[in-house]
C-alpha positions as CSV (number, residue, x, y, z in Angstrom):
1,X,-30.8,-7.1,-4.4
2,X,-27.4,-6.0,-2.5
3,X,-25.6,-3.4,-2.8
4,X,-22.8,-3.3,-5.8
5,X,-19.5,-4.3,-4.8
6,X,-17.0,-1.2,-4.0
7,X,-13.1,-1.9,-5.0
8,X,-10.6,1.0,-3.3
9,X,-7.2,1.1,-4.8
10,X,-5.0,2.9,-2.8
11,X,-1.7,4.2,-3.4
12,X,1.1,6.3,-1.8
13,X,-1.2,9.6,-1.6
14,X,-3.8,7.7,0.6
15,X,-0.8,7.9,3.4
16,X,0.6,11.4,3.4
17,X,-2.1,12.8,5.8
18,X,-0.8,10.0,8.0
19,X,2.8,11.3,8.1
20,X,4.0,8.9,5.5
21,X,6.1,9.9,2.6
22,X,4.7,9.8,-1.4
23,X,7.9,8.1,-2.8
24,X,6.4,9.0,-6.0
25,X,5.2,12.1,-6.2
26,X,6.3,15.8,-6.8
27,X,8.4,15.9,-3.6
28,X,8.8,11.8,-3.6
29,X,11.7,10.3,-1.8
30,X,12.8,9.0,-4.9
31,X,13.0,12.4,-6.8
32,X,14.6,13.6,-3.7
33,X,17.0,11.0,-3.5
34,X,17.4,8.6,-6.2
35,X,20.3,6.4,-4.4
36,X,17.4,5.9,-2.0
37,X,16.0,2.8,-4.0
38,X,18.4,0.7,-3.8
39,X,17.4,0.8,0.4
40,X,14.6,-1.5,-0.8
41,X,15.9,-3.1,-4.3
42,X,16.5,-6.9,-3.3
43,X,20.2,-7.8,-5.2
44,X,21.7,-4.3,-3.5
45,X,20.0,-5.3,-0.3
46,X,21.0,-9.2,-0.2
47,X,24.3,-8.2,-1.2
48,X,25.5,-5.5,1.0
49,X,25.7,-5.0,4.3
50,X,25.9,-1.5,4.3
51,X,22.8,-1.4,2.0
52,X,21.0,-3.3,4.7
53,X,22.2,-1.4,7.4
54,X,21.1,2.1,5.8
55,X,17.5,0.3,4.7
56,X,17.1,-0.3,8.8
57,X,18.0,3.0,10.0
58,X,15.2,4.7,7.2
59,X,12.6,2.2,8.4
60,X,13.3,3.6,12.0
61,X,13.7,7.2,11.0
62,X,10.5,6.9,8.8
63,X,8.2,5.8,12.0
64,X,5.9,4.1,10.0
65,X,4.8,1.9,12.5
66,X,3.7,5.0,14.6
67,X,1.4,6.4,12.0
68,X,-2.5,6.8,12.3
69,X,-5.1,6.3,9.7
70,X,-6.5,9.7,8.5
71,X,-9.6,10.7,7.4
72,X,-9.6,8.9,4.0
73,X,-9.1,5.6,5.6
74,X,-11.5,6.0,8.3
75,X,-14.4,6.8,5.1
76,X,-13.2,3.7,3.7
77,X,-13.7,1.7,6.8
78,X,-16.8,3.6,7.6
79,X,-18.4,2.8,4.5
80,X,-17.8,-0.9,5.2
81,X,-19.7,-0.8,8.3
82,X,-22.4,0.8,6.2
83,X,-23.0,-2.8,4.7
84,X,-21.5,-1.5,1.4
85,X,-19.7,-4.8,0.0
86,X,-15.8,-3.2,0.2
87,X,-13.1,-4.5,-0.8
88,X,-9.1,-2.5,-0.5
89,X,-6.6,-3.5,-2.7
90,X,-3.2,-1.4,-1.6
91,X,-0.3,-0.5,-2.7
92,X,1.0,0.5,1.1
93,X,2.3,-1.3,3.3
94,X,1.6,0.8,6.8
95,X,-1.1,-1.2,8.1
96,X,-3.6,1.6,8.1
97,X,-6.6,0.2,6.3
98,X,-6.4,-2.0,9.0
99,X,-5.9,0.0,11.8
100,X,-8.7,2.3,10.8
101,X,-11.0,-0.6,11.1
102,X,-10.9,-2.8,7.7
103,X,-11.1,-6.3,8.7
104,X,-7.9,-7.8,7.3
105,X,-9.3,-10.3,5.2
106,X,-10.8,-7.9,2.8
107,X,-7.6,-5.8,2.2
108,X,-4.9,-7.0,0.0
109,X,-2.0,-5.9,0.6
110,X,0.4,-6.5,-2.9
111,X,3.4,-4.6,-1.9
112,X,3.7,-6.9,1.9
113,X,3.5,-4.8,5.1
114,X,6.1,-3.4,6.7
115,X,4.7,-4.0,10.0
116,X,6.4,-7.6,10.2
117,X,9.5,-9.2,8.6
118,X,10.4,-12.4,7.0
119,X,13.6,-14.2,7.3
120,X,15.1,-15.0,3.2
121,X,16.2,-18.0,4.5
122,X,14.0,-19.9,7.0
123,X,11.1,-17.1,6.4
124,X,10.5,-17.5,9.6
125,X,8.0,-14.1,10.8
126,X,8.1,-11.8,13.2
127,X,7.3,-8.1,14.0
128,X,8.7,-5.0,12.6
129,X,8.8,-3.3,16.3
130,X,11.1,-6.4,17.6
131,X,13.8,-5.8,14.5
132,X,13.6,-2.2,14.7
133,X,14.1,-2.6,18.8
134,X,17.2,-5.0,17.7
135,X,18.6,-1.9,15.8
136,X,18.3,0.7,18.4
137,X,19.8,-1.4,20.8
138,X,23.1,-1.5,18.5
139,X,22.4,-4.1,16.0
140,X,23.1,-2.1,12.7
141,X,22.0,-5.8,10.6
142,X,19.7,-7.9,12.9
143,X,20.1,-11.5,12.0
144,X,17.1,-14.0,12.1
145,X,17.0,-16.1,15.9
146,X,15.6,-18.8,14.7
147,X,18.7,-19.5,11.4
148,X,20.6,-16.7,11.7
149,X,19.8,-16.0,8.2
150,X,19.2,-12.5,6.4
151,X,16.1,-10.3,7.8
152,X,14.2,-7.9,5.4
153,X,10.7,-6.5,5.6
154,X,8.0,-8.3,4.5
155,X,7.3,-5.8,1.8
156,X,7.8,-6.4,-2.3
157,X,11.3,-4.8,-3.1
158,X,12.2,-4.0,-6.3
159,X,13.2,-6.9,-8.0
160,X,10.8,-9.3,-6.2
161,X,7.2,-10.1,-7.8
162,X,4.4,-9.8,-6.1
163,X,2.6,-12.5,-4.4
164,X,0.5,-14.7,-7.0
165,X,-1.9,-15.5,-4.7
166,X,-2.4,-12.1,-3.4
167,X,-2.2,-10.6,-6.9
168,X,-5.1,-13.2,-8.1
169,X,-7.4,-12.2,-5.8
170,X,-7.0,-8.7,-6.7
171,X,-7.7,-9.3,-9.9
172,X,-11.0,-11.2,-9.5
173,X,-12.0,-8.1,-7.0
174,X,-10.9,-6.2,-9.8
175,X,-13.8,-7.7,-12.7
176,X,-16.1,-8.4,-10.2
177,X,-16.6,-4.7,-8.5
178,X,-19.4,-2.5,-10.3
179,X,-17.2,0.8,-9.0
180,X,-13.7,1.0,-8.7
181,X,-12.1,4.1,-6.3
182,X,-8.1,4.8,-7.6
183,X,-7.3,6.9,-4.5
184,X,-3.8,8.6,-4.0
185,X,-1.9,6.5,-6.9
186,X,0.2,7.4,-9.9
187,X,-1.2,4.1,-11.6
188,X,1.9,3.8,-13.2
189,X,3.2,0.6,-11.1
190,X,2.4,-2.4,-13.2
191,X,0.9,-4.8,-12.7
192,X,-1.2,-3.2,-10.4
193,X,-1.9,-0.5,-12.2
194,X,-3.5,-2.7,-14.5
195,X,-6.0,-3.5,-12.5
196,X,-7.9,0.0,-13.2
197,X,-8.3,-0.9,-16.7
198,X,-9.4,-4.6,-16.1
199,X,-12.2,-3.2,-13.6
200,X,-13.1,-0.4,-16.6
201,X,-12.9,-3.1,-18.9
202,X,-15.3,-5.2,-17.1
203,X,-18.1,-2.3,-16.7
204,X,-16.5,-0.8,-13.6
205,X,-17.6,3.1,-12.7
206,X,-14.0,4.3,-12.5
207,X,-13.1,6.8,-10.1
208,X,-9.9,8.6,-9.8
209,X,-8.8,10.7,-6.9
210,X,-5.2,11.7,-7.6
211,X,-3.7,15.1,-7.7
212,X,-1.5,14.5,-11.1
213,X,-2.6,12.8,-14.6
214,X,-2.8,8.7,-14.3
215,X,-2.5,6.8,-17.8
216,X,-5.8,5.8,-16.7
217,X,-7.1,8.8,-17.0
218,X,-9.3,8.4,-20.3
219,X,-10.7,5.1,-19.0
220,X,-12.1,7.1,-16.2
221,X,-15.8,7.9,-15.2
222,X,-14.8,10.1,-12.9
223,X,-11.5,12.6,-11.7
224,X,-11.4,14.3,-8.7
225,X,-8.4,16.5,-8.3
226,X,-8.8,17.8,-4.2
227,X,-6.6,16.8,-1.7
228,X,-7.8,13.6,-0.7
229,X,-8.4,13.6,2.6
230,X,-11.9,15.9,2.2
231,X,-12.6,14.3,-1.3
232,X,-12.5,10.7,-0.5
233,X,-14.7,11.1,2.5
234,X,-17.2,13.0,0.9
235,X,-17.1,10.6,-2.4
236,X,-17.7,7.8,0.0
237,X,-20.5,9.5,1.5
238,X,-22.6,10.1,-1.6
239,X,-22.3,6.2,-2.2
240,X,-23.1,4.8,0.9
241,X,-26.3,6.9,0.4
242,X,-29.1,5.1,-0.5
């Protein structure tokens, strides 16, 4: 018989190690600066220019694209190539389940990823690191080549729903996982959030490594409060352990 199916959720907190800011949590860009969400809200961002031009700039300033996975993603990734079944359904959009080694067809990515972009007219794609060049070189609101239509990353903003396709297969990972790792996620997103209670529903061990209280909290198996770049490596550890 194989091994049980392993289903990471990771959120915001899974990145911070990596340089990349929790928009959510106690010292959240958003708290910080609530005007910030219109930056990636899609009617402010379709509509004005100045929006957009302000959304480019904080994609350069933020260096996302620079970032490295951290210790918590290279766990992840390790226990994969343990021959534990693994499966990473993410909130983020940096890339760095990926970069630490996930293949990419086992991560689901249901916020987009902000290493490419997508045309809202043509959706034509192309890399982040060409727009971002486009910028720096004095473009303040780079403009598809191919239709000269409306560039944005190809991340969910507010206001868009998230991929159906994507979304579904989350879901069935979801039900069909026997333990299911919340790592570094408020859970208070829906409908991704949601998926924590489906997989608890479904006879899921739920895990949940967050430093504040989730609404998922009661549903859980398991909480782990320590920072998660020790905790998650050493929770992996004990499960890819025969």
């Amino acid at each position: 018989m194989g091994k049980p199916l392993v289903a990471v959720f990771s959120g915001a907190g899974m990145s911070t190690d990596s340089g990349i800011p929790d928009y959510r949590g106690p010292q959240g860009l958003w708290r910080r600066d609530p005007d910030a969400e219109k930056l990636v809200t899609y009617s402010y961002y379709m509509a004005d220019p100045e929006i957009r031009r302000r959304s480019w700039l904080m994609r350069a300033e933020i260096g996302a694209l620079g970032a490295r996975p951290n210790a918590a993603h290279l766990a992840v990734a390790e226990l994969e190539r343990s021959g534990t079944p693994v499966r990473v359904i993410t909130q983020n959009v940096d890339g760095l389940h990926q970069l630490a080694g996930m293949p990419d067809r086992k991560v689901f990515e249901l916020h987009g990823s902000a290493r490419s972009v997508v045309c809202t007219a043509c959706h034509a794609r192309s890399d982040m690191d060409e727009a971002l060049a486009r910028v720096a070189a004095g473009e303040p609101d780079p403009a598809c080549l191919a239709c000269g239509g409306i560039l944005k990353s190809a991340t969910v903003m507010f206001g868009q729903r998230l991929d159906p396709e994507v979304m579904g297969q989350a879901i069935a990972v979801a039900k069909g996982c026997r333990v299911f790792i919340a790592v570094g996620s408020t859970l208070q997103v829906q409908p991704a959030a949601s998926l924590a209670g489906m997989a608890a529903e479904s006879g899921a061990r739920l895990i949940i490594v967050n430093a504040e209280e989730t609404p998922y909290d009661a549903l859980a198996d398991k909480i782990v409060r320590e920072p998660i770049g020790t905790a998650l490596p050493a929770l992996l550890a004990g499960i890819a352990a025969p």
